[in-house]
C-alpha positions, -999 to +999 in steps of 0.1 A: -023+056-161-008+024-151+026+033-149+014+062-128-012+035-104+020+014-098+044+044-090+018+049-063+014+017-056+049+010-046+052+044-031+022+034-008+042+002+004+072+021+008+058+046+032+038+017+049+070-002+054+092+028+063+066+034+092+065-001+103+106-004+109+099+029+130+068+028+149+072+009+182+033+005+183+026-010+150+026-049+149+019-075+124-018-081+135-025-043+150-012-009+138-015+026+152-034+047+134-012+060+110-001+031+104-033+017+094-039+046+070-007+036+059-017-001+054-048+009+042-039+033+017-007+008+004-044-019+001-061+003-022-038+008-045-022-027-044-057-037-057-066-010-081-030-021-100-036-059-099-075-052-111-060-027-139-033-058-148-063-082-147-085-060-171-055-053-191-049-093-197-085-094-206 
């Protein structure tokens, strides 16, 4: 599952990125709102992985 958690994971920050270099609304400190579903979803996952890598250093 982990392998699979960080495939998403960087997928996630991809997209976010990718819509960040195109959207001329989106800024550092406010996003449109795909781009904040974009942030937000690149977030979730970012800390699901690093809380799986935690619980998997035990």
């Amino acid at each position: 599952m982990a392998d699979s958690l960080h495939a998403q994971y960087m997928k996630a920050a991809s997209s976010s990125r990718a819509h960040g270099k195109t959207c001329t609304t989106c800024s550092p400190n406010a996003r449109c709102d795909t781009g904040q579903r974009l942030y937000e979803s690149f977030a979730r996952l970012q800390d699901a992985y690093l809380a799986k890598q935690r619980e998997r250093r035990g």
